[in-house]
Backbone as XML, in Angstrom:
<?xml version="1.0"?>
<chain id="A" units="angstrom">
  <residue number="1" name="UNK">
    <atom name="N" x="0.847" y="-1.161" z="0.000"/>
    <atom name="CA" x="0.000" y="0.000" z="0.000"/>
    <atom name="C" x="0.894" y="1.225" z="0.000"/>
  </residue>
  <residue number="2" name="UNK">
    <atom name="N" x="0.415" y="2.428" z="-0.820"/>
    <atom name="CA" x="1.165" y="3.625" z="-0.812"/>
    <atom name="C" x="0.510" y="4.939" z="-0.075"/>
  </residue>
  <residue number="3" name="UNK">
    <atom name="N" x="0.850" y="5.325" z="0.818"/>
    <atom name="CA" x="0.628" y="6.041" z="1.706"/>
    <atom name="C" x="1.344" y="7.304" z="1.926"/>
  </residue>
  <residue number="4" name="UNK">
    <atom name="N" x="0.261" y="8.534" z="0.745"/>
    <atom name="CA" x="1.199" y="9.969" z="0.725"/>
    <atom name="C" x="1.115" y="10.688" z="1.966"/>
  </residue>
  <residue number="5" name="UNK">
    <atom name="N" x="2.108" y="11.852" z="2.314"/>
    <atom name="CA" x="1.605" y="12.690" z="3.113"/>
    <atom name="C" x="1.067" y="13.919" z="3.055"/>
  </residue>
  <residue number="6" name="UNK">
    <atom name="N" x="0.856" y="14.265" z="1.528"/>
    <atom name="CA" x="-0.234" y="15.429" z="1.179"/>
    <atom name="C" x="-0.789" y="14.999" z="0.309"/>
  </residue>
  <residue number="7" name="UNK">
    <atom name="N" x="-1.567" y="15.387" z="-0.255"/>
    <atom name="CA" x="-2.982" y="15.906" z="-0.838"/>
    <atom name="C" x="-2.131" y="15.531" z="-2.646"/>
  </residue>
  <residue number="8" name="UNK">
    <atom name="N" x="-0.720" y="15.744" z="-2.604"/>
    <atom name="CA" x="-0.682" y="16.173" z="-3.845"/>
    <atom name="C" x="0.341" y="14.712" z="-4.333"/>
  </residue>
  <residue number="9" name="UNK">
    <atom name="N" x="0.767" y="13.477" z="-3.304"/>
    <atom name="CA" x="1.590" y="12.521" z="-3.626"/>
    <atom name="C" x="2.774" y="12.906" z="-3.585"/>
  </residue>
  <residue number="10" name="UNK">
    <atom name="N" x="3.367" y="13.847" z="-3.195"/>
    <atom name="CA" x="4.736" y="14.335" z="-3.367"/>
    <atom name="C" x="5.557" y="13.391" z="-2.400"/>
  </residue>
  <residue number="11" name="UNK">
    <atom name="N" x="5.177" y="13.660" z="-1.064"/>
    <atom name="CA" x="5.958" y="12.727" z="-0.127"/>
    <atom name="C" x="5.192" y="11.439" z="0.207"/>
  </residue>
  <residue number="12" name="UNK">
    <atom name="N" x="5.778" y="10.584" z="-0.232"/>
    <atom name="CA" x="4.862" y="9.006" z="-0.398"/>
    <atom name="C" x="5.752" y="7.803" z="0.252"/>
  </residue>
  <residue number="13" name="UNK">
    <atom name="N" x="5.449" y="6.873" z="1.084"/>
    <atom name="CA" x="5.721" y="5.429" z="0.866"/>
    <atom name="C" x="5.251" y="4.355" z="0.937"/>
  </residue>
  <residue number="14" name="UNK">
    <atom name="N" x="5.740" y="3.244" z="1.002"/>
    <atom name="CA" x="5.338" y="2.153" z="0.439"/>
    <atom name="C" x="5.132" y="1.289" z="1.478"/>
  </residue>
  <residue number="15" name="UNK">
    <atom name="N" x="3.606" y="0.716" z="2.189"/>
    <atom name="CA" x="4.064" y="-0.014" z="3.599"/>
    <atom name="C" x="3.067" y="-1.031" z="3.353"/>
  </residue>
  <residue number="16" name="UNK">
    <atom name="N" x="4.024" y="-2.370" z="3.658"/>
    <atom name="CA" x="3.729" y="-3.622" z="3.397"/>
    <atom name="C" x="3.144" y="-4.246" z="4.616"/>
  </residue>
  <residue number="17" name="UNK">
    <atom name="N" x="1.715" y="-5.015" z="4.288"/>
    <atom name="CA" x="1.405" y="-5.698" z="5.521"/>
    <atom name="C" x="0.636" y="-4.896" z="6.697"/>
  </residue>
  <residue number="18" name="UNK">
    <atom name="N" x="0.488" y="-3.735" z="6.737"/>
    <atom name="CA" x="0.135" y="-2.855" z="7.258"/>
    <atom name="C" x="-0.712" y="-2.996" z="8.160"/>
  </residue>
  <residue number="19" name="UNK">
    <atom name="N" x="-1.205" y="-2.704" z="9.593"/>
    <atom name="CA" x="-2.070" y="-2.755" z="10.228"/>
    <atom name="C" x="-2.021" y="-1.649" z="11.451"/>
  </residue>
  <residue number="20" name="UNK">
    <atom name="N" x="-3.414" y="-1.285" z="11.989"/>
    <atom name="CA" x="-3.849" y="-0.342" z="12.398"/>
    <atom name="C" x="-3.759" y="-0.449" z="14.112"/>
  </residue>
  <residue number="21" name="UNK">
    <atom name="N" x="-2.407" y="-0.172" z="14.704"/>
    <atom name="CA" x="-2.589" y="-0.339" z="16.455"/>
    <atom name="C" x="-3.659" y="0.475" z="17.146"/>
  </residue>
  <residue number="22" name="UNK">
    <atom name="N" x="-3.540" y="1.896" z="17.238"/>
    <atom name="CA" x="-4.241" y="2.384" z="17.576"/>
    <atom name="C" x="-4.474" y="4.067" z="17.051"/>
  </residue>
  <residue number="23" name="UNK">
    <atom name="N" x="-6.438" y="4.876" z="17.018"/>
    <atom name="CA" x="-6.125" y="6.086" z="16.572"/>
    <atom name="C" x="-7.066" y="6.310" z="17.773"/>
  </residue>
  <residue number="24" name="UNK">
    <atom name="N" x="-7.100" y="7.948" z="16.986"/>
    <atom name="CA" x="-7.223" y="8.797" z="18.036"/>
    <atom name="C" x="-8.637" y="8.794" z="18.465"/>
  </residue>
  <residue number="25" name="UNK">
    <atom name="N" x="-9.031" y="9.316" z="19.394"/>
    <atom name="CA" x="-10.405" y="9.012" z="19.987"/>
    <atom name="C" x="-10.921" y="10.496" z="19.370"/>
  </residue>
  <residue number="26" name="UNK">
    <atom name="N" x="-10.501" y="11.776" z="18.553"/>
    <atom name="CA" x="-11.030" y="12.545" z="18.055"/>
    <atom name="C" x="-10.736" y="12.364" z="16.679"/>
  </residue>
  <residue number="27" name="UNK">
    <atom name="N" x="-12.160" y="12.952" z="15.958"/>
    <atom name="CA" x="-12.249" y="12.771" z="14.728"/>
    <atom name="C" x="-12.663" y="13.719" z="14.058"/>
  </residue>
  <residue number="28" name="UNK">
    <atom name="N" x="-12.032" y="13.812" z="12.652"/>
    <atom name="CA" x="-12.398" y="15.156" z="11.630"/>
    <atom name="C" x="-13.074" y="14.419" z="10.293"/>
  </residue>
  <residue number="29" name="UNK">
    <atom name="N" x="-13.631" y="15.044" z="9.531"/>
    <atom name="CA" x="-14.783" y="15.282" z="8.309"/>
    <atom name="C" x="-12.967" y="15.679" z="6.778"/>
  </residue>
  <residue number="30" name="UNK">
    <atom name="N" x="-13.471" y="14.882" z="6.067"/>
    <atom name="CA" x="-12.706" y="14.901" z="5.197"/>
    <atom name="C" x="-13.096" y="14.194" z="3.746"/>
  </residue>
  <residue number="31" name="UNK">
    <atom name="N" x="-12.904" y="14.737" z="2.846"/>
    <atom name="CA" x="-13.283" y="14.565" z="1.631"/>
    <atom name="C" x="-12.591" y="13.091" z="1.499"/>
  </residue>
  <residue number="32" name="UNK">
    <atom name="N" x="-13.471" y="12.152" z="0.797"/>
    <atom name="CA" x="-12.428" y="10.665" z="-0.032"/>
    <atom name="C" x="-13.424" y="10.513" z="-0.716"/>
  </residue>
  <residue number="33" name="UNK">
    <atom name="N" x="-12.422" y="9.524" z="-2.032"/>
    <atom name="CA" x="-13.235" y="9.101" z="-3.122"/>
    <atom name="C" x="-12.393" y="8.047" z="-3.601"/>
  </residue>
  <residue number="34" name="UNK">
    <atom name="N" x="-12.452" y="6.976" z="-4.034"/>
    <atom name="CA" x="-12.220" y="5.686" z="-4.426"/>
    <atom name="C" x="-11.523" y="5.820" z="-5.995"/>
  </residue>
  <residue number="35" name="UNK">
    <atom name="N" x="-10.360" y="4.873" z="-6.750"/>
    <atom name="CA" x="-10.599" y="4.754" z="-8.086"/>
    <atom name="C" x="-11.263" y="3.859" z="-8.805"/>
  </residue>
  <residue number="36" name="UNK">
    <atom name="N" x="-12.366" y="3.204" z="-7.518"/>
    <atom name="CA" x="-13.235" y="2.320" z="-8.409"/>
    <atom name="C" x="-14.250" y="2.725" z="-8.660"/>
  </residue>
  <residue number="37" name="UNK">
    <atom name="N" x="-14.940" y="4.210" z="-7.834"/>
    <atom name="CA" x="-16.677" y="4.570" z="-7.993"/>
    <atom name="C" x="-15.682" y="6.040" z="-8.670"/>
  </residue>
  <residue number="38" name="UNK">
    <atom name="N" x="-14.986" y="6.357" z="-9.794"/>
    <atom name="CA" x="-14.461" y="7.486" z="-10.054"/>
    <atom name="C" x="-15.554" y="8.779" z="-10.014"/>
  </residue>
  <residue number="39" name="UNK">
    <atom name="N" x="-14.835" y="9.734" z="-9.744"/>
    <atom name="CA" x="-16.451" y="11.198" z="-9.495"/>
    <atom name="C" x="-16.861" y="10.937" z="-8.799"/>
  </residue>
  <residue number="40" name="UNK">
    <atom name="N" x="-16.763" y="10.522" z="-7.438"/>
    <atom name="CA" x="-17.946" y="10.125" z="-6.389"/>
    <atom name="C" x="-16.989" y="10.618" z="-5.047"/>
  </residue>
  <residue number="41" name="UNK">
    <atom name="N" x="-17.209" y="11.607" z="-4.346"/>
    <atom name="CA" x="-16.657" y="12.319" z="-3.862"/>
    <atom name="C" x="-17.641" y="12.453" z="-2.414"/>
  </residue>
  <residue number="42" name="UNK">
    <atom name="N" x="-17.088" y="12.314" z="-1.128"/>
    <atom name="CA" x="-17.781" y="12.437" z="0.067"/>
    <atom name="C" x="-17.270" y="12.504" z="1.485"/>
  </residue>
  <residue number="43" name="UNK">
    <atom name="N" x="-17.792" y="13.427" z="2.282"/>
    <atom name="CA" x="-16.979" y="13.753" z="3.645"/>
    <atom name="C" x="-17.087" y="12.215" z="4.264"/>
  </residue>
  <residue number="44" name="UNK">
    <atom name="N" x="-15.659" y="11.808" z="5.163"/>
    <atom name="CA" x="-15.879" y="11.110" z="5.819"/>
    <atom name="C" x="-15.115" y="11.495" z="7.205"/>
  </residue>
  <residue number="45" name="UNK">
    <atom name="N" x="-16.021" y="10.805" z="8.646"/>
    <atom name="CA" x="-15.380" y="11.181" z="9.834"/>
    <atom name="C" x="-14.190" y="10.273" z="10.013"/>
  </residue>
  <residue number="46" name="UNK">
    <atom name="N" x="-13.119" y="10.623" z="10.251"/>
    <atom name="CA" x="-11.756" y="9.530" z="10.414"/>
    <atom name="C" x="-11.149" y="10.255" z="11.657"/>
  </residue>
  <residue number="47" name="UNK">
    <atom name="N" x="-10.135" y="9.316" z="12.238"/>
    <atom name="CA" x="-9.235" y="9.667" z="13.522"/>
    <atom name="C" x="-8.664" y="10.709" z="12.921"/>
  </residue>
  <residue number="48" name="UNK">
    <atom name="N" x="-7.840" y="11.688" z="13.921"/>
    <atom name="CA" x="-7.232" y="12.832" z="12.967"/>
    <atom name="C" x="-5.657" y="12.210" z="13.322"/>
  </residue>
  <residue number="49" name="UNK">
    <atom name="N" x="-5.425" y="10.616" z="14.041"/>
    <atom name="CA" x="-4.419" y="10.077" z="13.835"/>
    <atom name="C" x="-4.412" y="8.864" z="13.853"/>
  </residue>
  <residue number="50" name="UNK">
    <atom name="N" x="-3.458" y="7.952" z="13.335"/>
    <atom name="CA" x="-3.407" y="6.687" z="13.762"/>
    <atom name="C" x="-1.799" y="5.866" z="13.486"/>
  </residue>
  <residue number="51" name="UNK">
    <atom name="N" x="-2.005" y="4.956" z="14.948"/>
    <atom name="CA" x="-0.401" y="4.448" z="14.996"/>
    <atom name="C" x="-0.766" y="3.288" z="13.966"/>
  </residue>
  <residue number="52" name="UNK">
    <atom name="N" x="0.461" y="3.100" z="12.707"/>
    <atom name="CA" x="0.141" y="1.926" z="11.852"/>
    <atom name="C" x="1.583" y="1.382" z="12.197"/>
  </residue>
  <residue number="53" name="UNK">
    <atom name="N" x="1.510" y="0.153" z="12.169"/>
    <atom name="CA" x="2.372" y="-1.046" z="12.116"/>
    <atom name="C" x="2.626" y="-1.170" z="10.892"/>
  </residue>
  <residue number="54" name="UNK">
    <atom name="N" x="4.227" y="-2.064" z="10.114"/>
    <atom name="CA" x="4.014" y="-2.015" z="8.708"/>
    <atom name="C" x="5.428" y="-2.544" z="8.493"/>
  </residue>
  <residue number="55" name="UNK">
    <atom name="N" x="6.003" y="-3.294" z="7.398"/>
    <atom name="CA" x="7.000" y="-3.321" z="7.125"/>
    <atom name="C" x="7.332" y="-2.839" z="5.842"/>
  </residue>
  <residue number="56" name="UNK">
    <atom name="N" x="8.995" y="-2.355" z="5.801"/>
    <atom name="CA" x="9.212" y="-1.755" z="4.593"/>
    <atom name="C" x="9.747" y="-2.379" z="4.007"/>
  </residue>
  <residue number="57" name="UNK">
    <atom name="N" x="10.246" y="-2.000" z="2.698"/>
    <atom name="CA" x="10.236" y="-2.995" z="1.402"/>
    <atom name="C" x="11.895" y="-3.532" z="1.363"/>
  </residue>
  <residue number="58" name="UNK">
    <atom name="N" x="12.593" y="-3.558" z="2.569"/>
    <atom name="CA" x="13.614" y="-4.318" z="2.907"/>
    <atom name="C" x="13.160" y="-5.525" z="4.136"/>
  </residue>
  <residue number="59" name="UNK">
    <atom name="N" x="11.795" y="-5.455" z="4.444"/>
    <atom name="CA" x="11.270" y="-6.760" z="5.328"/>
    <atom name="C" x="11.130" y="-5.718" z="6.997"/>
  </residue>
  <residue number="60" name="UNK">
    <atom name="N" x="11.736" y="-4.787" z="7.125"/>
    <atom name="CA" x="11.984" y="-4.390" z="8.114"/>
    <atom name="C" x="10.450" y="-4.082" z="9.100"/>
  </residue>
  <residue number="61" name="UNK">
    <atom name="N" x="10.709" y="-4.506" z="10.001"/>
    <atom name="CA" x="9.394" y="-3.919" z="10.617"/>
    <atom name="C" x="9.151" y="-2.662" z="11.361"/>
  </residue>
  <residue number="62" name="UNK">
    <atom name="N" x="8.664" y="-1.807" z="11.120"/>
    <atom name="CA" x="8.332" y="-0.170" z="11.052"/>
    <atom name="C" x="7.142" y="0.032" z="12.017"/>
  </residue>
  <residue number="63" name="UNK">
    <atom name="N" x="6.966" y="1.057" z="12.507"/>
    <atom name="CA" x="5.780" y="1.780" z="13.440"/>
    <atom name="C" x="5.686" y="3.312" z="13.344"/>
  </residue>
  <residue number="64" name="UNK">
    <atom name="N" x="4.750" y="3.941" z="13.337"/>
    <atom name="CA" x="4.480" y="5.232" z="12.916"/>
    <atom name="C" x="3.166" y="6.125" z="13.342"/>
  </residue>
  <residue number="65" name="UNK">
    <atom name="N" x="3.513" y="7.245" z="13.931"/>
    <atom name="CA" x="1.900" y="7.753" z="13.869"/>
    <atom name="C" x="2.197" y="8.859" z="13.040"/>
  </residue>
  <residue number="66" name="UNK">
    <atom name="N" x="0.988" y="8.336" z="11.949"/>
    <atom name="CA" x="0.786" y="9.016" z="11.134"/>
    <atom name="C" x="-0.429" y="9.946" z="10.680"/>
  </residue>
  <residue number="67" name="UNK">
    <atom name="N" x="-0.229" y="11.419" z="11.193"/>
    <atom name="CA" x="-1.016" y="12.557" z="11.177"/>
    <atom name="C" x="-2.205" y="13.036" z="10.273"/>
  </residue>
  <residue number="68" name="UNK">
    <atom name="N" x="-3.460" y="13.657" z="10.420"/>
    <atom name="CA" x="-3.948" y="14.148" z="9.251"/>
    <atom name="C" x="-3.732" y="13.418" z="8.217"/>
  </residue>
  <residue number="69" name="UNK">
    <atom name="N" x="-4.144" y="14.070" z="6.543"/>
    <atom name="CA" x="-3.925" y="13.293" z="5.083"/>
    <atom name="C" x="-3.297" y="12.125" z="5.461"/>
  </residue>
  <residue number="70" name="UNK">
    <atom name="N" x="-2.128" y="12.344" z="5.800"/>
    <atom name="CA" x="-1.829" y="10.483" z="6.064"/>
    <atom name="C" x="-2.604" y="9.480" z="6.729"/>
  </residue>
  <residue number="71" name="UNK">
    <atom name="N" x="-2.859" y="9.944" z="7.788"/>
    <atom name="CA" x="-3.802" y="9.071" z="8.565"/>
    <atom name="C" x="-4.872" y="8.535" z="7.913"/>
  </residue>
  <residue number="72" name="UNK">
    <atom name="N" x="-5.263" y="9.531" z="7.462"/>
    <atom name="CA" x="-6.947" y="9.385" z="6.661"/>
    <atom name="C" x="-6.499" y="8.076" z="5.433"/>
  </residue>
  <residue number="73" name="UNK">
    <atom name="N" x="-5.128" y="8.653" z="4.344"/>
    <atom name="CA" x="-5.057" y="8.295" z="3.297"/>
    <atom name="C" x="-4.675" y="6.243" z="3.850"/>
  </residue>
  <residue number="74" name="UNK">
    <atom name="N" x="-3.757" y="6.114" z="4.983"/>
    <atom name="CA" x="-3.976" y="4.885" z="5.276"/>
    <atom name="C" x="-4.611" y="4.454" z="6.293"/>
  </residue>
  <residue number="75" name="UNK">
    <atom name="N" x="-5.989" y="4.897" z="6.930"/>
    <atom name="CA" x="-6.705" y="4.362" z="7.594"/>
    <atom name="C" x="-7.911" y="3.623" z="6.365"/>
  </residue>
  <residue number="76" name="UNK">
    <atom name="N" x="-8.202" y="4.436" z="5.388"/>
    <atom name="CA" x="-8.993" y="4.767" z="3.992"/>
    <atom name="C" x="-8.315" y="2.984" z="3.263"/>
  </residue>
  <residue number="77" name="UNK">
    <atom name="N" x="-7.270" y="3.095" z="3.293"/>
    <atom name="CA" x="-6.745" y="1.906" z="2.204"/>
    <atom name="C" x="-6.703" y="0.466" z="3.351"/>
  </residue>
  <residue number="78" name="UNK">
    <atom name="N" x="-6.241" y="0.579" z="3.991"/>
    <atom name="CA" x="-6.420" y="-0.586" z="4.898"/>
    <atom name="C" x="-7.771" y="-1.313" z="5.135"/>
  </residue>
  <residue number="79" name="UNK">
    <atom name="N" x="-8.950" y="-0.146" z="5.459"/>
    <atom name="CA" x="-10.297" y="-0.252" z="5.218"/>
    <atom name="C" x="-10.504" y="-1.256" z="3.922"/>
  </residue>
  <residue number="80" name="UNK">
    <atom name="N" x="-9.985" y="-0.670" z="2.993"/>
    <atom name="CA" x="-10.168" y="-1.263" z="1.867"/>
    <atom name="C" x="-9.943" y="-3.034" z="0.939"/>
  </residue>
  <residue number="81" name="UNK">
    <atom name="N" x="-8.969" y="-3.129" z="1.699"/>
    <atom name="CA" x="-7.968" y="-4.012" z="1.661"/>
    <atom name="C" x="-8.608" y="-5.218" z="2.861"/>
  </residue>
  <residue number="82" name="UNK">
    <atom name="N" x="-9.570" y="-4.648" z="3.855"/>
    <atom name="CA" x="-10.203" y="-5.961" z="4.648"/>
    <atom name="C" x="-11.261" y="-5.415" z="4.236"/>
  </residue>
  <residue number="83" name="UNK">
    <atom name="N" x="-12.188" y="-5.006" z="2.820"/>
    <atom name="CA" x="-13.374" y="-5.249" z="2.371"/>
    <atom name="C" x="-14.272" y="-4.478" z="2.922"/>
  </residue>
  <residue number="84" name="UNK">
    <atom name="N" x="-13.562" y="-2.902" z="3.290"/>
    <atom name="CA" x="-14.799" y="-1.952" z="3.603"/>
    <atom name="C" x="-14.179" y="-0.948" z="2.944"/>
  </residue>
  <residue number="85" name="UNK">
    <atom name="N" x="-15.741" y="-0.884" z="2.194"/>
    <atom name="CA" x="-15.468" y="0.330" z="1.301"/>
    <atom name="C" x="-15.945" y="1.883" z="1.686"/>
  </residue>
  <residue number="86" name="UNK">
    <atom name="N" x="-14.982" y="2.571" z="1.314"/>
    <atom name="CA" x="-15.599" y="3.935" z="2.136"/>
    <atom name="C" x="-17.060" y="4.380" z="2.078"/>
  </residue>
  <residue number="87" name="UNK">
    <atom name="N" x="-17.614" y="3.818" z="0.983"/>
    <atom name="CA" x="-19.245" y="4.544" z="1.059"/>
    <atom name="C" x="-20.093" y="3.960" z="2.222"/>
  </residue>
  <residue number="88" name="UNK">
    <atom name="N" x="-19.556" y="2.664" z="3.040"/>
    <atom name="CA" x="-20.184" y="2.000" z="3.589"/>
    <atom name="C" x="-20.134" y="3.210" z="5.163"/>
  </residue>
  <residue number="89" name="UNK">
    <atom name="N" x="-19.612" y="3.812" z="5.160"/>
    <atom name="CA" x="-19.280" y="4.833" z="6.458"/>
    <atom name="C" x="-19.990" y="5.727" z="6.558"/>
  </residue>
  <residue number="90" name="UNK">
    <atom name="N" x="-21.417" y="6.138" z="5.470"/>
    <atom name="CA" x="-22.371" y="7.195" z="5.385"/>
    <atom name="C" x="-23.465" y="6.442" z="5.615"/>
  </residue>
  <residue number="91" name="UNK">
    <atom name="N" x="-24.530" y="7.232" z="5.370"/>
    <atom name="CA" x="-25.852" y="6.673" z="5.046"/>
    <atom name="C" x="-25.775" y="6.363" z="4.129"/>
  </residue>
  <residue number="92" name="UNK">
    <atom name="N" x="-27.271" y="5.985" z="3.580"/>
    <atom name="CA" x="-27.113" y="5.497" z="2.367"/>
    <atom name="C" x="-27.889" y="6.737" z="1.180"/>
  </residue>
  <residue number="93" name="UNK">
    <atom name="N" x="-28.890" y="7.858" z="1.905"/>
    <atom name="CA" x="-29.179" y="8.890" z="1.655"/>
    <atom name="C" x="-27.841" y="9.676" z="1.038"/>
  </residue>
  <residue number="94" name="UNK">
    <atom name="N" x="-26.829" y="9.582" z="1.592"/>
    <atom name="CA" x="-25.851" y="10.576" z="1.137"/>
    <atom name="C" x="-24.989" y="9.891" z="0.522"/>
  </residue>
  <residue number="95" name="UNK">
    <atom name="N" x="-24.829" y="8.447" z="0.496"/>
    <atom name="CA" x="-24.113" y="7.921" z="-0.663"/>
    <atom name="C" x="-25.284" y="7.820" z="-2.388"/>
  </residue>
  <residue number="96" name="UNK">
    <atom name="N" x="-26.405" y="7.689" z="-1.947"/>
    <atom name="CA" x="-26.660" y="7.987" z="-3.148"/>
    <atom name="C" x="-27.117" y="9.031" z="-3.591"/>
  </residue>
  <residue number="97" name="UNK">
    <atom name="N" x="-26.933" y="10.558" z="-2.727"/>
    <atom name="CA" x="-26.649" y="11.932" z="-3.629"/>
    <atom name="C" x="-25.593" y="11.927" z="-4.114"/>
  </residue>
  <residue number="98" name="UNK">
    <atom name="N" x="-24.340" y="10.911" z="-3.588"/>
    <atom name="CA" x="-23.100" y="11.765" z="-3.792"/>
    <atom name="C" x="-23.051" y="10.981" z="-5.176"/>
  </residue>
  <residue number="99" name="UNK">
    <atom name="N" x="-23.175" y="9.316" z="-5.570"/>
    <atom name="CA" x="-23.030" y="9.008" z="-7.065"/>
    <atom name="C" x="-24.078" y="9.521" z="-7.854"/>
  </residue>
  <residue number="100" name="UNK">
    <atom name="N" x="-25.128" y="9.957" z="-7.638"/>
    <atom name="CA" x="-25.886" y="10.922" z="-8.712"/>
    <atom name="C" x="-25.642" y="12.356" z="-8.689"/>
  </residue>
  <residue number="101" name="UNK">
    <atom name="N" x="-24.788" y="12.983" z="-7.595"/>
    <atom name="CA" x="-23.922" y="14.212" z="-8.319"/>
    <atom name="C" x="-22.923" y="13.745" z="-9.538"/>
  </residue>
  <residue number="102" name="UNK">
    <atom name="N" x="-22.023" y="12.754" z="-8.981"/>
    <atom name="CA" x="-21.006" y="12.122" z="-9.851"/>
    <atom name="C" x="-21.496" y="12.147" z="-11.351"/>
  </residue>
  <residue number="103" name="UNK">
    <atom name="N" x="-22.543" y="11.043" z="-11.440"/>
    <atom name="CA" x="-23.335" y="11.073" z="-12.664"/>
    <atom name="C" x="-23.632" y="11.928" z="-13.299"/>
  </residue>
  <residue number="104" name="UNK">
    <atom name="N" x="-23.993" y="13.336" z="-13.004"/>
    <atom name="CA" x="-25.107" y="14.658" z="-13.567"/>
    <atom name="C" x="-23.244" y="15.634" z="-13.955"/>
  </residue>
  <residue number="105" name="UNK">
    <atom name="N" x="-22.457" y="15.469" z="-13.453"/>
    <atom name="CA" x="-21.076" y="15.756" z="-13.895"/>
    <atom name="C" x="-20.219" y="15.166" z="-14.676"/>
  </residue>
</chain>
């Protein structure tokens, strides 16, 4: 899994095996969107941190708390990866405004 620390991919790495020790008991509202529902765009509440476990691509085993965008970007993929997909974290009222905005764009 690749796990940037902004918005824009600039500072990125690569963490193998990955799993989620512990986040934060406060949480922030943040835009995500998938590249499988493309255009489908929606706030979600996430920790505004979380400690991930992980090894790097020399086997090494790694630990990290990783802040904001990061947090989100691998709390978001890990989700993913044990078969929860981010739309499943709304209603279902606001997941299906958000793919019929997608659609009408």
């Amino acid at each position: 899994m690749v796990v940037s620390a902004d918005a824009d991919g600039g500072d990125h790495r690569v963490l193998y095996s990955p799993r989620v020790i512990a986040v934060a008991g406060e949480t922030s509202k943040g835009e995500e969107g998938s590249v499988s529902l493309q255009g489908v765009r929606i706030d979600i509440d996430r920790p505004v941190w979380a400690e991930i476990a992980w090894q790097d691509e020399t086997g090494a085993a790694r630990q990290e708390r990783l802040e904001g965008f990061a947090a989100r970007v691998a709390l978001h993929e890990i989700e993913q990866m044990q078969g929860v997909f981010f739309l499943s974290k709304v209603s279902r009222l606001k997941r299906d405004m958000a793919i019929k905005r997608a659609r009408k764009a």
